[in-house]
C-alpha positions as CSV (number, residue, x, y, z in Angstrom):
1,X,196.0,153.0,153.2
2,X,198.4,154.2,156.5
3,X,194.7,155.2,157.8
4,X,193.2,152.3,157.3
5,X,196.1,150.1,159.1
6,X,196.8,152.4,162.3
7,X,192.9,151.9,163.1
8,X,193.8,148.1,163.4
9,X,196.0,148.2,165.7
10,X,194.3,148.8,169.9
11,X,197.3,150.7,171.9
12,X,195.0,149.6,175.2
13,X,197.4,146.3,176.1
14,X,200.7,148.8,175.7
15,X,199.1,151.7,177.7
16,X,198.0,149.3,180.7
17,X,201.8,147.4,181.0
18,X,203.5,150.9,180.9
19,X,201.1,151.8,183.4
20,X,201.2,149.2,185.5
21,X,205.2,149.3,185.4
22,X,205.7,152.9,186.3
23,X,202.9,151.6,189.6
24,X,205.7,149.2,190.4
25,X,208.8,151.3,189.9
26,X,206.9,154.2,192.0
27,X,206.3,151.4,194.7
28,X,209.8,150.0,194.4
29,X,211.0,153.9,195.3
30,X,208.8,154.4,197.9
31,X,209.9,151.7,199.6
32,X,213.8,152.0,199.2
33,X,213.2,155.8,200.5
34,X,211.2,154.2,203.6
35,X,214.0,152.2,204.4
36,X,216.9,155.0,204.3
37,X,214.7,157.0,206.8
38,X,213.8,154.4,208.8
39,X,218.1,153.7,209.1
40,X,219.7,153.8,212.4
41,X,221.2,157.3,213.6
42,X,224.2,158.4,213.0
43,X,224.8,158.9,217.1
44,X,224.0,155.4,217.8
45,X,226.4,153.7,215.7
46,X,228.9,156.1,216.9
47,X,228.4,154.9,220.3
48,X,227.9,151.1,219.0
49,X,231.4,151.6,217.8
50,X,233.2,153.4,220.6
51,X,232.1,150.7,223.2
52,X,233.2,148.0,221.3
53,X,236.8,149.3,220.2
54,X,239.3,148.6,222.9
55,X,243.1,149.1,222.5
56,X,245.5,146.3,222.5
């Protein structure tokens, strides 16, 4: 009877969203990780910094 009811049932719709949701979460990383390396340096905003501070 169990045999007869798990051949009903097509795991291909499950197997292709999972798929297609891990694409988009690899994506989502790959981005995020291109924009931390793409960030300014951290000698540039030291100097951004330094010429804008004055003392009062």
């Amino acid at each position: 009877m169990i045999n007869t009811l798990i051949g009903l049932y097509s795991w291909a719709n499950g197997v292709v969203m999972i798929a297609i949701f891990a694409l988009v979460c690899i994506i989502l990383v790959g981005i995020l990780i291109n924009f931390m390396s793409k960030g300014k340096s951290k000698d540039s905003s030291n100097n951004l910094n330094e010429d804008n501070n004055t003392e009062y």
